[in-house]
PyMOL commands that place a pseudoatom at each C-alpha (Angstrom):
pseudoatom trace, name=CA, resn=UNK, resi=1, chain=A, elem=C, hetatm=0, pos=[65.410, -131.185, -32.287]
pseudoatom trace, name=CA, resn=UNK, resi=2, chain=A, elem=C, hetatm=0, pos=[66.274, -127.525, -32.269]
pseudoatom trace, name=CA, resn=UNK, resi=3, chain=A, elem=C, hetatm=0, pos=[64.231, -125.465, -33.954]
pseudoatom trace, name=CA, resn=UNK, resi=4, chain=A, elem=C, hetatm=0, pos=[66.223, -123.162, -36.342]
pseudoatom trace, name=CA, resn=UNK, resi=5, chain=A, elem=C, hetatm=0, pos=[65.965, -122.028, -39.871]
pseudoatom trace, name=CA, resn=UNK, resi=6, chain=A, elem=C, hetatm=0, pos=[69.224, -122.530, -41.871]
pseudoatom trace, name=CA, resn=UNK, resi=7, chain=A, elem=C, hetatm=0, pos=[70.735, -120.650, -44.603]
pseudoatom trace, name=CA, resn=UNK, resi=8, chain=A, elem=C, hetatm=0, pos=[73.623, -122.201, -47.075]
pseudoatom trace, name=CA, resn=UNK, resi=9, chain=A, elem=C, hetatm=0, pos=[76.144, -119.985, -47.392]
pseudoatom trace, name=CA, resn=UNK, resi=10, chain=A, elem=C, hetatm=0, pos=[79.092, -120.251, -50.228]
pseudoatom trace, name=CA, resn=UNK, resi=11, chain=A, elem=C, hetatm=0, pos=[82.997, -119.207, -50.728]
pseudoatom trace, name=CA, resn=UNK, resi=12, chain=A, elem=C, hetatm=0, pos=[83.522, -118.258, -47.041]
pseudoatom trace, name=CA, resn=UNK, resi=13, chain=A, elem=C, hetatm=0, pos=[82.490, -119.258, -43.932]
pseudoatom trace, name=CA, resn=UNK, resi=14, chain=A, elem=C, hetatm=0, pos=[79.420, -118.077, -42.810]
pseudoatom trace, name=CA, resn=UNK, resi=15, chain=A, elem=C, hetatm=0, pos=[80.640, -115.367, -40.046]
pseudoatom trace, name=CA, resn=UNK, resi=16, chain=A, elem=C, hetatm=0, pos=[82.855, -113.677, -42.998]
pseudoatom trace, name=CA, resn=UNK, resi=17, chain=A, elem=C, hetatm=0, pos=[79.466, -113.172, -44.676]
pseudoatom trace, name=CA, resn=UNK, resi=18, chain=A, elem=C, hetatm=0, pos=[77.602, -111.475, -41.542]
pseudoatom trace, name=CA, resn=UNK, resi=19, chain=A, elem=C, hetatm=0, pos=[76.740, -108.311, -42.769]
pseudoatom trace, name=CA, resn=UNK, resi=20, chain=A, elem=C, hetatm=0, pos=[74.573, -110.067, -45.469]
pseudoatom trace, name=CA, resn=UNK, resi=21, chain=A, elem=C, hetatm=0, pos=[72.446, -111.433, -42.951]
pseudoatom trace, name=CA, resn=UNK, resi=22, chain=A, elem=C, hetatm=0, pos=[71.941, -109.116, -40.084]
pseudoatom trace, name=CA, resn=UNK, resi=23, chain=A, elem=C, hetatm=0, pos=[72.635, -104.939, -41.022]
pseudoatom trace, name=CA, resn=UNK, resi=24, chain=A, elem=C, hetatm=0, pos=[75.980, -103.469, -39.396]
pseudoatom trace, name=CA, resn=UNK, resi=25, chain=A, elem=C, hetatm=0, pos=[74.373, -100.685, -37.657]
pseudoatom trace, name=CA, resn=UNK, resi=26, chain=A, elem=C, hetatm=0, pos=[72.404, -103.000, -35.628]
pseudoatom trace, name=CA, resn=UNK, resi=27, chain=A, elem=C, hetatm=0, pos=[74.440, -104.678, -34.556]
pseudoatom trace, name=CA, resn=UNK, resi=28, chain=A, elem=C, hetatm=0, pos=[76.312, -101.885, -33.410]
pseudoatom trace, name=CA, resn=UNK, resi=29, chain=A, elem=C, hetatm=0, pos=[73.625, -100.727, -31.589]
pseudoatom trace, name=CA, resn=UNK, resi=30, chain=A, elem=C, hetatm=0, pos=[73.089, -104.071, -30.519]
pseudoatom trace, name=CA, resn=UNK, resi=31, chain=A, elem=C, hetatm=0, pos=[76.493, -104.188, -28.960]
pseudoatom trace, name=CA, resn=UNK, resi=32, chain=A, elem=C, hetatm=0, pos=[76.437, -100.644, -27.001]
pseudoatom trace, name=CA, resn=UNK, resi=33, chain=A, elem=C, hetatm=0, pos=[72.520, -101.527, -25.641]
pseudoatom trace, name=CA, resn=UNK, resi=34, chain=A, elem=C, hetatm=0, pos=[73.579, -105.019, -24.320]
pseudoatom trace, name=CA, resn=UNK, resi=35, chain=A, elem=C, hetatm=0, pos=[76.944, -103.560, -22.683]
pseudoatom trace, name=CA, resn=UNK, resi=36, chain=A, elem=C, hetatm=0, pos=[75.414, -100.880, -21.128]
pseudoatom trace, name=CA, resn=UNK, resi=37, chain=A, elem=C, hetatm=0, pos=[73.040, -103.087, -19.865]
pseudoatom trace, name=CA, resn=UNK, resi=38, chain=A, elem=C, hetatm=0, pos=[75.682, -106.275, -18.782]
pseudoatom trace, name=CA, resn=UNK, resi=39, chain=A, elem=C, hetatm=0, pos=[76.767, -103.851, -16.382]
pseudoatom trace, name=CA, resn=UNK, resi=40, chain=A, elem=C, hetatm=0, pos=[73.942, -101.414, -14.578]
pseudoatom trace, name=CA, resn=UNK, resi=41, chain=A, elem=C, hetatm=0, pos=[72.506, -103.182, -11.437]
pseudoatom trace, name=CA, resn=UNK, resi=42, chain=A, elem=C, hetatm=0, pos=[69.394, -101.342, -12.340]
pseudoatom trace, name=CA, resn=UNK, resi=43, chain=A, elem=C, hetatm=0, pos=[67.079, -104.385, -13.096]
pseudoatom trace, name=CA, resn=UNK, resi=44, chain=A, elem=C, hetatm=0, pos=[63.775, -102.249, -14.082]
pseudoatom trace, name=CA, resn=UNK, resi=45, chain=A, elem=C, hetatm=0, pos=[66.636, -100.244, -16.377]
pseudoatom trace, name=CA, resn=UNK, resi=46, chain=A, elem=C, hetatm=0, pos=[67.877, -103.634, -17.946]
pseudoatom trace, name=CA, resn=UNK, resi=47, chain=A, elem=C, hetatm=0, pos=[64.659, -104.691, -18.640]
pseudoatom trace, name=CA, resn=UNK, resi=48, chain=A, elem=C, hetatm=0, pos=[63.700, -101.250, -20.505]
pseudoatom trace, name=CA, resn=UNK, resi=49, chain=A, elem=C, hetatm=0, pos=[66.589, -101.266, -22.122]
pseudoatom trace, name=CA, resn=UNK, resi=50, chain=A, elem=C, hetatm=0, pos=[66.138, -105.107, -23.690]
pseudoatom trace, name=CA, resn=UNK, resi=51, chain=A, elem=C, hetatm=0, pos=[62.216, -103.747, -24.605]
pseudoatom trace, name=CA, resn=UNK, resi=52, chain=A, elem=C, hetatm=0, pos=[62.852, -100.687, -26.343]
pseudoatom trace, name=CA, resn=UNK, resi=53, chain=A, elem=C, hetatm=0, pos=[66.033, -100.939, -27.900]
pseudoatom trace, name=CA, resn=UNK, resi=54, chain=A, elem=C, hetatm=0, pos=[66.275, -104.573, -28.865]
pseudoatom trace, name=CA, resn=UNK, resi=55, chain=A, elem=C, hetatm=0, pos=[62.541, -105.580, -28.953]
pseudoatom trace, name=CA, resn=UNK, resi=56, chain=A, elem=C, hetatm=0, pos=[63.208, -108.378, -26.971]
pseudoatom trace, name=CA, resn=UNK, resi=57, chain=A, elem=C, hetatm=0, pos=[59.743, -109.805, -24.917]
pseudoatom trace, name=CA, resn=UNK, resi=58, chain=A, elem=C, hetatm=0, pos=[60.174, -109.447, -21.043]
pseudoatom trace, name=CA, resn=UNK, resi=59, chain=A, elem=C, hetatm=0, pos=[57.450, -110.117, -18.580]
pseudoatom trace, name=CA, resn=UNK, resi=60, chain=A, elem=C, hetatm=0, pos=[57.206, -107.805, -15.444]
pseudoatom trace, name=CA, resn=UNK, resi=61, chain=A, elem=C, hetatm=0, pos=[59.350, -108.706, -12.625]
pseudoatom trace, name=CA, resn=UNK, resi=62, chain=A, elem=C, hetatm=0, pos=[62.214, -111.186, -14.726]
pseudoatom trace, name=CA, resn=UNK, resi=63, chain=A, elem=C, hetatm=0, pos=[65.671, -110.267, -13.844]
pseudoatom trace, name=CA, resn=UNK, resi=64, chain=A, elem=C, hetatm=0, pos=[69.044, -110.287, -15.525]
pseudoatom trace, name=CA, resn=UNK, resi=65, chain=A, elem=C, hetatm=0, pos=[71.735, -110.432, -13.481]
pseudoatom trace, name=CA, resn=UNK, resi=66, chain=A, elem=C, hetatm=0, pos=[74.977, -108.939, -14.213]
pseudoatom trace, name=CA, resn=UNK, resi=67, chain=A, elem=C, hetatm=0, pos=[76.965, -109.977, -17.021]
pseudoatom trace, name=CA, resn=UNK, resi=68, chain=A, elem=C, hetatm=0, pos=[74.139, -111.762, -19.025]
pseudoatom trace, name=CA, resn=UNK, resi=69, chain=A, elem=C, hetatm=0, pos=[74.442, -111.868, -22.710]
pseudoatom trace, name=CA, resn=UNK, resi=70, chain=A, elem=C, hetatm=0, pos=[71.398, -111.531, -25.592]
pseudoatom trace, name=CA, resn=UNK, resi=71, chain=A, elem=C, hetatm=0, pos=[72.218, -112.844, -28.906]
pseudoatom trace, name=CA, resn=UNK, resi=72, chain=A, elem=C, hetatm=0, pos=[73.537, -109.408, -30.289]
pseudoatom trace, name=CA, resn=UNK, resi=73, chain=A, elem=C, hetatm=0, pos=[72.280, -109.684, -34.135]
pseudoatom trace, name=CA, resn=UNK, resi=74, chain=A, elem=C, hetatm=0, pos=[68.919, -110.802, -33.513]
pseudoatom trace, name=CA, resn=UNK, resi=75, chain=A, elem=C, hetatm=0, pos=[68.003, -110.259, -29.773]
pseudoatom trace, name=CA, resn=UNK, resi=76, chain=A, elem=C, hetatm=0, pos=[64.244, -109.587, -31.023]
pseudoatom trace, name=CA, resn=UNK, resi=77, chain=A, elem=C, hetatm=0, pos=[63.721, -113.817, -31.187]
pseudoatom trace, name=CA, resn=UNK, resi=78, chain=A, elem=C, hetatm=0, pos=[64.298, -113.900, -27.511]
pseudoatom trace, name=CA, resn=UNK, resi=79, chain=A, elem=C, hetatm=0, pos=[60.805, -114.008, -25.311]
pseudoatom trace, name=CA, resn=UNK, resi=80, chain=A, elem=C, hetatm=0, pos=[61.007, -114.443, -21.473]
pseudoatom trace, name=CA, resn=UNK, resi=81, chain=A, elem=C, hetatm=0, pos=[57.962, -114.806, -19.598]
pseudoatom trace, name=CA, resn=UNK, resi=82, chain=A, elem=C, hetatm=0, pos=[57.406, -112.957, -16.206]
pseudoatom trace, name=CA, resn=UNK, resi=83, chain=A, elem=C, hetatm=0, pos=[58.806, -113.483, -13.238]
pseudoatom trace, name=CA, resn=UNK, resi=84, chain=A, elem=C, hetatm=0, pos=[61.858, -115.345, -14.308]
pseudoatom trace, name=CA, resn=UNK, resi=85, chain=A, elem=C, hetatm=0, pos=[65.642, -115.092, -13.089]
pseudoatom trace, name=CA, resn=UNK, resi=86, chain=A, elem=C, hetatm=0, pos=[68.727, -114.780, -15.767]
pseudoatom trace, name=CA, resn=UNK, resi=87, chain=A, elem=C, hetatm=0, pos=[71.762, -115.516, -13.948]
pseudoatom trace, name=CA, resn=UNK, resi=88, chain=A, elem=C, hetatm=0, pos=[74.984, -114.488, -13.853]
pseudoatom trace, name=CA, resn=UNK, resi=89, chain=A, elem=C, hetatm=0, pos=[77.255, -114.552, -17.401]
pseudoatom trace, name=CA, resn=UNK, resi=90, chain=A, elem=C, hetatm=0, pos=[74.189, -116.186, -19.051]
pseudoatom trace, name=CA, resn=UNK, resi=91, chain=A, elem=C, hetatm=0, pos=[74.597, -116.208, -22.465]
pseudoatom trace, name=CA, resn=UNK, resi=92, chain=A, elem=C, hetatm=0, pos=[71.316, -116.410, -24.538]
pseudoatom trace, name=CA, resn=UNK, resi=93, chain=A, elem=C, hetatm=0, pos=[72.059, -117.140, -28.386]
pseudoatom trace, name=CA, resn=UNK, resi=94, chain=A, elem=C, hetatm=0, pos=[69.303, -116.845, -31.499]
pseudoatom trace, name=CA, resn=UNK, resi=95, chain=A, elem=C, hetatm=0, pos=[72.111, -117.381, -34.068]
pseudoatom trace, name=CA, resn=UNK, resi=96, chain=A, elem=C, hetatm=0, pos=[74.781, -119.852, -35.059]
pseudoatom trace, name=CA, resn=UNK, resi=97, chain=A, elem=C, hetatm=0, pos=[77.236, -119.152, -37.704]
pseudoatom trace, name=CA, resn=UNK, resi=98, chain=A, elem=C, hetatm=0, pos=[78.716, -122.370, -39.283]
pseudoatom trace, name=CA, resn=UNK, resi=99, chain=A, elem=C, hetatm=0, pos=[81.351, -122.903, -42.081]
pseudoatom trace, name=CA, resn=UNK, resi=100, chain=A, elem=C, hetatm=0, pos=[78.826, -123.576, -44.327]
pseudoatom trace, name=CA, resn=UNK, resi=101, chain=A, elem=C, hetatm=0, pos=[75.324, -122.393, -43.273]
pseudoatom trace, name=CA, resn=UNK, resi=102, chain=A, elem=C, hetatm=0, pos=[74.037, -119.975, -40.418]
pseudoatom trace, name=CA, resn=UNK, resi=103, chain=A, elem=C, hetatm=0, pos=[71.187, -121.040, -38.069]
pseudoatom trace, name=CA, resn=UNK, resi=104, chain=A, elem=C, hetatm=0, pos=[68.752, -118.552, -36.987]
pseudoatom trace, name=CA, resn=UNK, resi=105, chain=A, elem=C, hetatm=0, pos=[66.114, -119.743, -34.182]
pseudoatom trace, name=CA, resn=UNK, resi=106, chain=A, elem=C, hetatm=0, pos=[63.398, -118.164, -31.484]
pseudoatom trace, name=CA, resn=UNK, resi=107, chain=A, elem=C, hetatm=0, pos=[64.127, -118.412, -27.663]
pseudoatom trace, name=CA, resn=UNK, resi=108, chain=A, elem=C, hetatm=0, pos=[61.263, -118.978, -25.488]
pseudoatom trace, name=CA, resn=UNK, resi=109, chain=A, elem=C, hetatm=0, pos=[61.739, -118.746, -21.504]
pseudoatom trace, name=CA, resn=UNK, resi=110, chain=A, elem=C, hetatm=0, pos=[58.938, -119.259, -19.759]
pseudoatom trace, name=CA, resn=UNK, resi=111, chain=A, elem=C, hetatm=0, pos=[57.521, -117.835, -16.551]
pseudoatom trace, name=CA, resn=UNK, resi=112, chain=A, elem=C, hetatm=0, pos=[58.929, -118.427, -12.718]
pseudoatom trace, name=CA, resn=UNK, resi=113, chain=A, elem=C, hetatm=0, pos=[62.005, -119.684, -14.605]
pseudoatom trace, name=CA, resn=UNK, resi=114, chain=A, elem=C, hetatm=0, pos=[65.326, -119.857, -12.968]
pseudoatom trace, name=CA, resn=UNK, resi=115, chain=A, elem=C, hetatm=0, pos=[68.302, -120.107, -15.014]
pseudoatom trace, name=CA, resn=UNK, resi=116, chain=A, elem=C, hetatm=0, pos=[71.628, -120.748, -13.100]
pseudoatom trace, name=CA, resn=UNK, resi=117, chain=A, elem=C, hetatm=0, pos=[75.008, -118.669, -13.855]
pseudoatom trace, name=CA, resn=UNK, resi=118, chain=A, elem=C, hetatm=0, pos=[76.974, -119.205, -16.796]
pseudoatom trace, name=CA, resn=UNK, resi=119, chain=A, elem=C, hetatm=0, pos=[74.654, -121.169, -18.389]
pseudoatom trace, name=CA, resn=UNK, resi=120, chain=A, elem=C, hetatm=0, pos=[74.397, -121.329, -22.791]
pseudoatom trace, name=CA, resn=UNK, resi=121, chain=A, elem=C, hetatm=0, pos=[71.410, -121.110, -24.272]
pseudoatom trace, name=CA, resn=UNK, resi=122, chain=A, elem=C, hetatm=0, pos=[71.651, -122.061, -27.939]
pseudoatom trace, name=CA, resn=UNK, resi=123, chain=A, elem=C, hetatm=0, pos=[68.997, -121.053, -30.754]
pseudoatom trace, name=CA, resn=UNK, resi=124, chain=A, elem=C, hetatm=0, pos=[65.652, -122.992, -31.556]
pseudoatom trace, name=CA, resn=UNK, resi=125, chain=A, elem=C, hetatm=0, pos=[64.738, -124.202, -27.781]
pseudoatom trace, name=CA, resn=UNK, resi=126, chain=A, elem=C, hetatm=0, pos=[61.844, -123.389, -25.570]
pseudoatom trace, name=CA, resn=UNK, resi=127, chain=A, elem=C, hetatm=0, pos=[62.649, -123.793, -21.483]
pseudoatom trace, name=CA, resn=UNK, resi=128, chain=A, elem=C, hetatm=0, pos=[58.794, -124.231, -19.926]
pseudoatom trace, name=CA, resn=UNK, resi=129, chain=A, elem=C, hetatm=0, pos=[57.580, -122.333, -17.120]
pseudoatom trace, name=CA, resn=UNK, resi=130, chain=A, elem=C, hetatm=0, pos=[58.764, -122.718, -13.457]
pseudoatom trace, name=CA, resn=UNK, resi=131, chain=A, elem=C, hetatm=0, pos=[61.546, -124.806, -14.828]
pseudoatom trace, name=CA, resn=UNK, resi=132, chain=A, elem=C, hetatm=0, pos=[64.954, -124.768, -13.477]
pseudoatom trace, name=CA, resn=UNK, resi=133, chain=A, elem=C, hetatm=0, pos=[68.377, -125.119, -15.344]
pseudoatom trace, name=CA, resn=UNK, resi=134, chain=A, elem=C, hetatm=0, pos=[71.287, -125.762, -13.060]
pseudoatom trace, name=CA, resn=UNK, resi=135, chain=A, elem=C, hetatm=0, pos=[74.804, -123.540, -13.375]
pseudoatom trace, name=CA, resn=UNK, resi=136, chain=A, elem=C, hetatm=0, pos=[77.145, -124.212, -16.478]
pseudoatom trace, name=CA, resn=UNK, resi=137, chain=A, elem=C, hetatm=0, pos=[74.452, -126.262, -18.500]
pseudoatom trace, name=CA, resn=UNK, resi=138, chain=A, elem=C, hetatm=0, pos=[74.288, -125.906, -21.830]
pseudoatom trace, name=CA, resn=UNK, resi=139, chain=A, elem=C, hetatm=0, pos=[70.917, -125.690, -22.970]
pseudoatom trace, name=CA, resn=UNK, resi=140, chain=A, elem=C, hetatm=0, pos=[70.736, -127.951, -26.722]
pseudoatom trace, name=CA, resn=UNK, resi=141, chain=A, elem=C, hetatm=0, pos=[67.227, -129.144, -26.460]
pseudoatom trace, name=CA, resn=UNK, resi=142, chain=A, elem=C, hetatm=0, pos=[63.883, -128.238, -24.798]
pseudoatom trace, name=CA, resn=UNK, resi=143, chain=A, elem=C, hetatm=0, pos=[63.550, -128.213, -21.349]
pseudoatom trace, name=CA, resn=UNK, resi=144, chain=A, elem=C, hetatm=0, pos=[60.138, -129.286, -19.915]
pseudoatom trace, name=CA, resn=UNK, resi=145, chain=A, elem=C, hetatm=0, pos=[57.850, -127.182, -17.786]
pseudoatom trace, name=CA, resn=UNK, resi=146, chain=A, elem=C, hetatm=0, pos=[58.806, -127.794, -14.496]
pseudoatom trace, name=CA, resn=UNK, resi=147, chain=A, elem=C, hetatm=0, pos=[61.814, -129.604, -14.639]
pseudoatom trace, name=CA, resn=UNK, resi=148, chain=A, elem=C, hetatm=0, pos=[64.939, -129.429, -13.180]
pseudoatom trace, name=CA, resn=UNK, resi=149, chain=A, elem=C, hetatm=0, pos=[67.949, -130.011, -16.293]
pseudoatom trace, name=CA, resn=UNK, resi=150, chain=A, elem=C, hetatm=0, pos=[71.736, -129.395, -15.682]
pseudoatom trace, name=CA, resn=UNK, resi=151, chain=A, elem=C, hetatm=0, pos=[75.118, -130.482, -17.044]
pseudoatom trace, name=CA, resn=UNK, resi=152, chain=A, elem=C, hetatm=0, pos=[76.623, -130.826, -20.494]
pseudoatom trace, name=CA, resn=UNK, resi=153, chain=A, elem=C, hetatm=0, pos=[75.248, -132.116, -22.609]
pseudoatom trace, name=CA, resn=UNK, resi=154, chain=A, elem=C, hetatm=0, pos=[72.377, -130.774, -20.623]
pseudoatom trace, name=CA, resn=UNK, resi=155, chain=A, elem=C, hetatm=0, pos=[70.304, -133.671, -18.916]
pseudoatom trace, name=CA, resn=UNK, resi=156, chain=A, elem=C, hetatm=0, pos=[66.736, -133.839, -17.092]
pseudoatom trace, name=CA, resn=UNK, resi=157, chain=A, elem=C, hetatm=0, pos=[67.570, -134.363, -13.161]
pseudoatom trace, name=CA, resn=UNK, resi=158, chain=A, elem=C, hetatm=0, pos=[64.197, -134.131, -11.482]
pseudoatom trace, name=CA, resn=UNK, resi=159, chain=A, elem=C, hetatm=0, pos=[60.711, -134.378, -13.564]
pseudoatom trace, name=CA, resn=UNK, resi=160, chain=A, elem=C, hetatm=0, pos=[57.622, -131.733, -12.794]
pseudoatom trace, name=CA, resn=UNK, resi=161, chain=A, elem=C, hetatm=0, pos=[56.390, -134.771, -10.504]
pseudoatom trace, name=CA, resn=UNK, resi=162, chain=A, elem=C, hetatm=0, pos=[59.470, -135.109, -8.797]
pseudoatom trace, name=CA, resn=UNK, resi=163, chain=A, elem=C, hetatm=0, pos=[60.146, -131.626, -8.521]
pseudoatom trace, name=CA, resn=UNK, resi=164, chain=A, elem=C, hetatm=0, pos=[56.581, -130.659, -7.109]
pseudoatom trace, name=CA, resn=UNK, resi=165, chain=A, elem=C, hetatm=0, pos=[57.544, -134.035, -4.639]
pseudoatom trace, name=CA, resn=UNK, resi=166, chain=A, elem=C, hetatm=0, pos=[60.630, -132.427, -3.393]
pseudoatom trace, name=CA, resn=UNK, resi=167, chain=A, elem=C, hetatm=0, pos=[58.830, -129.607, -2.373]
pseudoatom trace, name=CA, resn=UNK, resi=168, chain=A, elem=C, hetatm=0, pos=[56.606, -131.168, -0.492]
pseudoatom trace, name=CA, resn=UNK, resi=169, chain=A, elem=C, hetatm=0, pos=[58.775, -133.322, 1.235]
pseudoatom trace, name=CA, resn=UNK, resi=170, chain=A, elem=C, hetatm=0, pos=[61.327, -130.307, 2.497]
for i in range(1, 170): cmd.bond("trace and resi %d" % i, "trace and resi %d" % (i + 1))
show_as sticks, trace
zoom trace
């Protein structure tokens, strides 16, 4: 189980109610920070960017590739250990806005973690270190230190065992 805090919202759904929960200014901010960044190749730039601006955690050394996406209205529950690789059109969410409640959860990435291109990360889930998710999953659950998980729904492909097996073997 995901682990998210939910609000109940009433009359509207919840996104029509937004600015209740998260101030419009930053997510403005937000918005230019995270585009500016989507798009530099400048990793050590990126990185600054993410620290100062949206007080996400980084370790030394992770990289973003291009096009990756940070939950925009509450980037500051996103920690990523050091080391770790973000790839391509990632999309990294601490929010989801429901019809009638909005879910609001930390994202833990851990060190030496390798996350494939256009994966989803959703709110509430904790990836362990020198894990590795496979392109296109969709991340609903945690994944396990060392494990190997791809696909959607997201499913474990190799254990830490295995994994650490594999590598000896090649």
């Amino acid at each position: 189980m995901r682990r998210t805090k939910r609000y109940q919202v009433k009359d509207s759904n919840s996104l029509w109610q937004i600015y209740k929960t998260v101030p419009f200014f930053k997510v403005v901010k937000n918005f230019v920070v995270i585009q500016i960044a989507r798009y530099t190749p400048f990793l050590g730039l990126k990185n600054w960017l993410y620290r100062n601006f949206l007080k996400m955690e980084i370790g030394k050394q992770t990289a973003f590739a291009l096009m990756v996406m940070p939950d925009i209205m509450f980037p500051e529950k996103i920690t990523i250990g050091t080391n770790s690789v973000i790839g391509y059109n990632t999309t990294i969410l601490a929010h989801e806005y429901l019809i009638k409640e909005y879910r609001i959860g930390e994202v833990e990435i851990g060190s030496n973690v390798l996350i494939g291109a256009n994966t989803t990360i959703l709110p509430g889930v904790t990836i362990g270190d020198g894990a590795v998710v496979s392109a296109a999953t969709l991340v609903h659950k945690d994944v396990p230190e060392g494990a190997f998980v791809g696909g959607n729904p997201m499913k474990l492909i190799y254990s830490k065992a295995e994994m650490e097996t594999r590598q000896i073997d090649t």
